[in-house]
Every structure is written in structure tokens, then in C-alpha cells.
Phi, psi and omega in degrees: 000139171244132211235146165271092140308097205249133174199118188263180159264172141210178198260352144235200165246002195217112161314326207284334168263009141088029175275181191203139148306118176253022182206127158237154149219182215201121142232180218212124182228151184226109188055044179078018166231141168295106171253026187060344172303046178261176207235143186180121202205141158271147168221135164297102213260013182063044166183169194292146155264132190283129153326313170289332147298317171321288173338327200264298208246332184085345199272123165255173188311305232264347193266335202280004236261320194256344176291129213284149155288164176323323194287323193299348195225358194309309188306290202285337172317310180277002170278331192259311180264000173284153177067034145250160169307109172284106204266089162232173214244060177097043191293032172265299193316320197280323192265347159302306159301318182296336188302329195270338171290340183291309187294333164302316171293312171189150190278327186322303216315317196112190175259157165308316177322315192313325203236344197217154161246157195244145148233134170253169206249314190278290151014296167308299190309297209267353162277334195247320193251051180316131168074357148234206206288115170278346224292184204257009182269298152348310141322309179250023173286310202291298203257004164073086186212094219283158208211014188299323200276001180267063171312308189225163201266140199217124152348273171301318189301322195298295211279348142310303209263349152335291198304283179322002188229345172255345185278332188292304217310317221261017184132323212049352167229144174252359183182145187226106177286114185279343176246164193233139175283291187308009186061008213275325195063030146194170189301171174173171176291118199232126165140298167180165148244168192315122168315173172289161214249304202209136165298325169241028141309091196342134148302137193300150166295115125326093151259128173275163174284132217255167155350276206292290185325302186281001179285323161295010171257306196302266196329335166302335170292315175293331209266314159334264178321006187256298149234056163242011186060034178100004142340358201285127182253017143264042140209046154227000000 
């Protein structure tokens, strides 16, 4: 499967006042691996940034000023997500601006659906964590997912650390094999592992359980199995 992780910037929150998307990223994941192959474009959007986006992204008029317009990247953007699964982060906003930036261009164009099936993320995020915070800062609190280098919020970066947080939400692995296809001669996880978190993130601790725990696990097994009449299914 090929899946887009996506994430855009803009000079507002409302199509309907007319902002535009200045930042798209991208990253292109394929059977659960990062394959490096990602997208990443400034546009120039012909109009003012509202002060409170500034705030958020940091991208001003003056870095934006010489950066191609929509219509000038529409052809290779939509050339780059079509016909994959789009991996966003609260995916009414990001895809009501490309649907609206499409509408700028030509009507030929569609809708985003016409070309991608959406996954949100937040969507996700609020079915599996009901009643707390989703927002991708929270996330990645949640899934040890390190994000320390994220001062202001960036297109591309945001859907990097997207991928690494939807790769946790969803398992991180996709299949776990006693035989190895790969010659390897023995078993092993097969399909994929998690992209990288961090270059200097510790490897998780292994602690076995000592003497006295597991002798307090039999018995716990034993007074179970006792009354269940023998029934205990962590000892059949």
C-alpha cells in the first residue's frame, strides 16, 4: 500500500476569507516504510498572512515573496498523491484547502477524494484515546515519539513526525513470522520496522522478572487454577 503522509501551512483558518496554502510536505510511505521519497514546496499565496498564523509557522511575506504559485506545482503535487492513501493530522482542514486551491485553478481538477482515499489521524487518535488531548504534540508525548526539535510548526516536518506517530498508533509492525523468506535461517519480524524516532534515543530496557516475582506468578496460577477447576489458560 502506498500511503501519503501530509501536512499543510497557511495564511489562515478559513477558505471562506479566502487564505491559501503556503507550505505543503509530504512523505511517501510504502508497506509501512519510509521511503524517502517525499514533497515539499513553498507557494507563494498573493495575499497577507493573518498575525496569528505567523505565529504558529513562522513563514513570512518576504521569505514567501520569489516561491512559485499553486497553479505553477498543482500538476506534479497531484501527480505525486495520486491514487494513495493520505495520512493527515485533522484532514477536513489540510484537504478543504488543497479542494480549495484545486478550485482556484480549474474546476477540471475535482476534489482531492477524486484521486486519494483520507485517513485522519485525529479521528483515529480520539477512537483509540477518548476524552484526552490528540492534538500531534500530545501524540507524541503519548508514543515516546521525540519532537523536541519542533519549535514552530512546518509542513514537512509536522508530517515526519506524523508518520512516526501514526506508524506507533497503528502497531509499527505489520506481521510477525516464525519463518524468514530472506534466508536469514531463523525467525523474525517481517514486513517492517518503525522508521527512526531519534539518532540518540536510549533502546527500550528489557527487565526479567527475579525469583520472588515469579514464584509469586505460580502461585497466582495455582489459587486460578483452583478455582476454575483447572481451567487456568495461562497454563494450558
Amino acid at each position: 500500500m502506498r500511503q501519503i503522509v501530509l501536512d499543510t501551512e497557511t495564511t489562515g483558518i478559513e477558505t471562506s476569507q479566502g487564505h491559501r496554502i503556503i507550505e505543503i510536505g509530504a512523505v511517501e510511505v510504502i508497506d509501512r516504510k519510509l521511503t524517502g521519497n517525499h514533497y515539499h514546496q513553498y507557494i507563494q499565496p498573493n495575499r497577507e498572512i493573518d498575525a496569528e498564523a505567523l505565529q504558529v509557522h513562522g513563514i513570512t511575506q518576504e521569505f514567501l515573496a520569489d516561491k512559485p504559485r499553486f497553479e505553477q506545482v498543482a500538476q506534479e503535487f497531484m501527480d505525486y498523491i495520486k491514487g494513495a492513501e493520505l495520512i493527515i493530522h485533522n484532514a477536513p482542514f489540510d484537504v478543504g484547502f488543497i479542494n480549495y486551491e484545486l478550485s482556484l485553478v480549474s474546476a477540471e481538477w475535482g476534489k482531492v477524494t477524486d484521486f486519494c482515499t483520507i485517513l485522519d489521524t485525529l479521528v483515529l487518535a480520539r477512537r483509540m484515546h477518548p476524552g484526552q488531548k490528540n492534538n500531534l504534540d500530545a501524540l507524541c508525548k503519548r508514543y515516546d515519539v521525540n519532537n523536541t526539535h519542533r519549535e514552530l510548526h512546518g509542513a514537512l516536518l509536522d508530517s515526519e513526525i506524523l508518520a512516526d506517530v501514526y506508524l506507533m498508533m497503528t502497531g509499527g509492525q505489520v506481521a510477525l513470522s516464525l519463518g524468514s523468506d530472506e534466508g536469514d535461517g531463523g525467525g523474525g519480524v517481517q514486513g517492517t520496522t518503525i522508521r527512526r524516532l531519534s539518532a540518540d534515543r536510549p533502546r527500550l530496557k528489557v527487565i526479567s522478572a527475579n525469583e520472588t516475582e515469579i514464584s509469586a506468578h505460580e502461585e497466582r496460577l495455582d489459587a486460578i487454577e483452583k478455582a476454575s477447576d483447572g481451567s487456568c489458560v495461562w497454563r494450558q
